[in-house]
N, C-alpha and C positions, 0 to 999 in steps of 0.2 A: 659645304652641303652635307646632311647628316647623313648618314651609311643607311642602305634600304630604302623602303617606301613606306613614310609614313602615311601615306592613305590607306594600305593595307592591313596595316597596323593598327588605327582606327577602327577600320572596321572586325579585323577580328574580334577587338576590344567590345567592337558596341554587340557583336554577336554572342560573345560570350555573358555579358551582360542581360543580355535578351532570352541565354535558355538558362542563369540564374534566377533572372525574374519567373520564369516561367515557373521553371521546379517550386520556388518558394510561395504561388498560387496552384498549382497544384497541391499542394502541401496544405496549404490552407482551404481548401475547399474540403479535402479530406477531411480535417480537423473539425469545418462547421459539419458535414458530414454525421462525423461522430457526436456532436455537439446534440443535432437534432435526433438521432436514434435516441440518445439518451433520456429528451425531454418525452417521446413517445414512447418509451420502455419504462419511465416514471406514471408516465396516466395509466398504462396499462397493468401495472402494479397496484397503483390505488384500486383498482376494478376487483382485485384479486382477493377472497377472503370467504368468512363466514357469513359476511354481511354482504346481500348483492349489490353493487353499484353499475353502473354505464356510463360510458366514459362521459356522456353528455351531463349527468348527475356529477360526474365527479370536477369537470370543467365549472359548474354552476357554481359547488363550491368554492372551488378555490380562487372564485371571482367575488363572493361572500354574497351569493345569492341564494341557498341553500341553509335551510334554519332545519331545528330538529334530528335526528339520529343521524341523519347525513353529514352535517354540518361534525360533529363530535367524532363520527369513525373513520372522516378524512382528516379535518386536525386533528386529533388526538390522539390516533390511535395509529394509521396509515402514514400518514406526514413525516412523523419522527421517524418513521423506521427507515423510510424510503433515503430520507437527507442523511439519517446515519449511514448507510448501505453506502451512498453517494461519497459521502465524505472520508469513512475510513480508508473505502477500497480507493480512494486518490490518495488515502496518507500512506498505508501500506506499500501501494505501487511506488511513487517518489524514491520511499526509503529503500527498496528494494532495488531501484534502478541507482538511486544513489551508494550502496554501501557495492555491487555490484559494479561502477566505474571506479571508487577509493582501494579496492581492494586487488582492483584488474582478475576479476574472478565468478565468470556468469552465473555461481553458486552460491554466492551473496545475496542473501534476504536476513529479515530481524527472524527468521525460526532455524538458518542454519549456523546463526548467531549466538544462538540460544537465550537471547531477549523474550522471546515469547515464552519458552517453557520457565526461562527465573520468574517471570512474569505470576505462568502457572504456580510455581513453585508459591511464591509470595502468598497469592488469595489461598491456594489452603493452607497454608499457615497461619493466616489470620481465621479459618473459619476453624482449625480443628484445634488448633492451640489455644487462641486468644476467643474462641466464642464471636467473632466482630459480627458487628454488621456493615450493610452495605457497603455503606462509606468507606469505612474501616477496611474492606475487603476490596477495594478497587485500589484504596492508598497504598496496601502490604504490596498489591499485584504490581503498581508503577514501582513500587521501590525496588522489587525483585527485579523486574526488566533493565532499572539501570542499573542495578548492584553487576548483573552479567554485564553491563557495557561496560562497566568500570572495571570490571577483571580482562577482558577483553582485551582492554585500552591499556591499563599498566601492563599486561604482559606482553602488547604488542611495544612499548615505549623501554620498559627496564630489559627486556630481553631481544630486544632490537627483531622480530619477529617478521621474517616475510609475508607477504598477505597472502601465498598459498599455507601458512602456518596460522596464519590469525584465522581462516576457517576451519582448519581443523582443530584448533585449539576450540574454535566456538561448538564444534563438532561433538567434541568432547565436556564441554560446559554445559552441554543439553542432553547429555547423557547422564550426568551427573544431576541436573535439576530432576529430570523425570526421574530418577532413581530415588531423590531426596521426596518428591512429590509422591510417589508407590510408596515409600516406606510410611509417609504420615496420614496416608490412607490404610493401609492394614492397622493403625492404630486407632483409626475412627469407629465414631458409632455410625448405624446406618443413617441416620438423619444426615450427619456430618458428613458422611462417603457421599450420599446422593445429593450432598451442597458443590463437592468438589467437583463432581463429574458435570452437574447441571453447568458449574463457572466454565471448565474446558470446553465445553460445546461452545464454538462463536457461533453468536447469537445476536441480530441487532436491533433487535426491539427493543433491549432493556434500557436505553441509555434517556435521558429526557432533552427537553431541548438546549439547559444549560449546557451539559456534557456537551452535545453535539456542536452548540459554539467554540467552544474552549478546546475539542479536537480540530475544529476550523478554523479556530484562528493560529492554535500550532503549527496546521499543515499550511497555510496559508503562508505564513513568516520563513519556513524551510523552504518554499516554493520560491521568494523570491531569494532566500539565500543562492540555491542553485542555482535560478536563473540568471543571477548577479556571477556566478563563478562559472557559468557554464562553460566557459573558454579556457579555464584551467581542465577540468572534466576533461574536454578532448585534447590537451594535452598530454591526461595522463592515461588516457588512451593509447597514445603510441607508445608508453613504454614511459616510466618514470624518470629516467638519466634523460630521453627527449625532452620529458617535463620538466626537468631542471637547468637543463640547458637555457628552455623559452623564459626563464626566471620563474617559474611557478617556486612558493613554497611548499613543496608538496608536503611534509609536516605537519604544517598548520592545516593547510586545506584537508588533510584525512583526520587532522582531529577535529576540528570544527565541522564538517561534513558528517563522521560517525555520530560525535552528539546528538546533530541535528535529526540525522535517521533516527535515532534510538529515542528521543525523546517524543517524536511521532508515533513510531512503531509501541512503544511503553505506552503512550497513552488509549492510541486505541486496541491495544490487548485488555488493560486495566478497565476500561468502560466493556467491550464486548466480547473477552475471553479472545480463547487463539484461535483464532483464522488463517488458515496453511493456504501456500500458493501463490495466493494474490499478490506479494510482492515478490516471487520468483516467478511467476510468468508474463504477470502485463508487462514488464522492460522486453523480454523477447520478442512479445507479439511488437510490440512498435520498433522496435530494430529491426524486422523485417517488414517493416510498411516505411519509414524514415531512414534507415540507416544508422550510422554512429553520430550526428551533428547532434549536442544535447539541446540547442536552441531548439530542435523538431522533438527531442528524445522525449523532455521533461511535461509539456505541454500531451504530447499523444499520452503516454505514459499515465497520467494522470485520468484523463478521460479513459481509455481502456481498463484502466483498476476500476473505475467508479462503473464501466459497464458491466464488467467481469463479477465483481461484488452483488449489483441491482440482478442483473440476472441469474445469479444464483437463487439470493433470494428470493426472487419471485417464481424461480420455478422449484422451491421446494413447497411455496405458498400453493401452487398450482395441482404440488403431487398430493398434499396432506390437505389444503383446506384450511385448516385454523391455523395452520401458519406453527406446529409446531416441529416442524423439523429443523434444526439446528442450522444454518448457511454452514457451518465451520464445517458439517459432513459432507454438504454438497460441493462445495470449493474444492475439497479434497477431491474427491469421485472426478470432478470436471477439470479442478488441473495433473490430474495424474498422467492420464494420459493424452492431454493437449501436452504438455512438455515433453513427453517422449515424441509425438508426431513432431514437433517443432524440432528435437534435437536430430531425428531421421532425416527432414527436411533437410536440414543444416549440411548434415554430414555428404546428403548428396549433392 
């Protein structure tokens, strides 16, 4: 006869089973949740502007019942910006929560990386050096952000680099970029100064609908990279020696992981200049709503960038009107001091 009561045992099983199910619909109710503010902070965006709409006008549209100026200042004009806002602040978040679990280090993002500022560096370099254009100035800015990942990366690889040293190395790599980026500005003319500073300002109207594909389908491909490893992720979570033990290669998974951040984060720098924050605060805000599991992490994480992002946006749309206030100053302003209340929180 086997030792104990296995009726007991059953049942603790089916009990435990029963408040996993639970947490994992709670979980997911929160997520449609977030799902639905979003879809409702998107109409009320369209509303926002020089041109008056209501929401009933703007719904018309976008059922293609709406002909005439309506019809052209929600797609044309509204649409793009809104799905960029959407999309980057989901590619930035990811990367930020991802470069932030490979590094074991909640000061991981692509700006304390120094991706964004090589990024920076790159566009004026093509605008005060080389005269580019557009194109030309979005191509220098991607090549700059991973030119930083690849100093990054060999210094973290040839010099066997801790990942409390890979941030500060990136620490230092963005000090250097902005230093390089200052200097090629005192040699500009003012056209070219006020091209550089116009790129710095993130900004996400500028991008068209191609871009805004081709950053969606990047961030998409890194989404299900993560979500395919996410059980390494918490892994290396506990500590990397745990992660080696569970057979993680942790190696691979932090170089292909960085890549994956860094060619997200390169790209939507490249299309909408630098946007501070958004991938160092949305992974906090969802690790205190989900916890450490990346199966809840990556998914929340995602919607809260893409909220964090749209609301910015739209409430600089709300302060200025024509919508010209830069998001890349308002992100700053609104995450400066949500990550200090998040970090007070924390500490108590």
């Amino acid at each position: 006869m086997p030792y104990g009561n296995p009726g007991a045992f059953d049942a603790s099983a089916g009990a435990a089973t029963s408040l996993f199910l639970d947490y994992i619909r709670r979980k997911l109710l929160m997520l449609g949740g977030l799902a639905a503010l979003i879809v409702i902070l998107a109409v009320l965006a369209v509303t926002q502007g020089a041109y008056d709409l209501t929401p009933v006008r703007v719904l018309q549209a976008l059922a293609g019942m709406a002909d005439g100026p309506t019809g052209v200042v929600v797609w044309n004009i509204r649409m793009p910006r809104i799905i960029a806002a959407l999309v980057v602040g989901w590619g930035l978040s990811l990367s930020g929560l991802t470069l932030q679990s490979l590094l074991e280090n909640p000061l991981g993002s692509p700006s304390t990386l120094g991706i964004s500022q090589g990024a920076a560096f790159g566009a004026a370099a093509a605008i005060i050096l080389f005269g580019a254009r557009i194109f030309s100035v979005t191509l220098f800015a991607f090549a700059g952000a991973m030119g930083a990942t690849f100093i990054i990366l060999a210094l973290a690889r040839l010099r066997r680099l801790s990942p409390e040293a890979v941030i500060l190395a990136g620490v230092a790599l963005s000090s250097l970029f902005a230093s390089a980026t200052t200097l090629l500005q005192y040699v500009a003319t003012e056209t070219e100064l006020a091209a550089v500073v116009f790129w710095t300002f993130g900004d996400v109207a500028r991008s068209d609908w191609g871009e805004i594909g081709l950053m969606a389908i990047a961030a998409g491909i890194s989404t299900i990279y993560w979500m395919i490893r996410r059980w390494d992720l918490n892994a290396l979570a506990s500590g990397e020696e745990t992660a080696r033990g569970l057979g993680v290669n942790v190696n691979r998974v932090r170089l292909e992981g960085m890549m994956a951040a860094a060619v997200v984060a390169a790209l939507a720098t490249a299309f909408h200049g630098v946007i501070a924050f958004v991938g160092l605060i949305a992974p906090h805000m969802a690790r205190r709503l989900v916890g450490a599991d990346h199966g809840m992490l990556i998914p929340f994480s995602a919607l809260l960038g893409a909220l964090l992002l749209l609301s910015a946006d739209t409430l600089g749309r709300m302060l200025v009107g024509s919508g010209a206030l830069p998001v890349g100053v308002v992100t700053s302003f609104m995450g400066a001091p949500l990550f200090l209340y998040l970090l007070i929180r924390g500490y108590r």
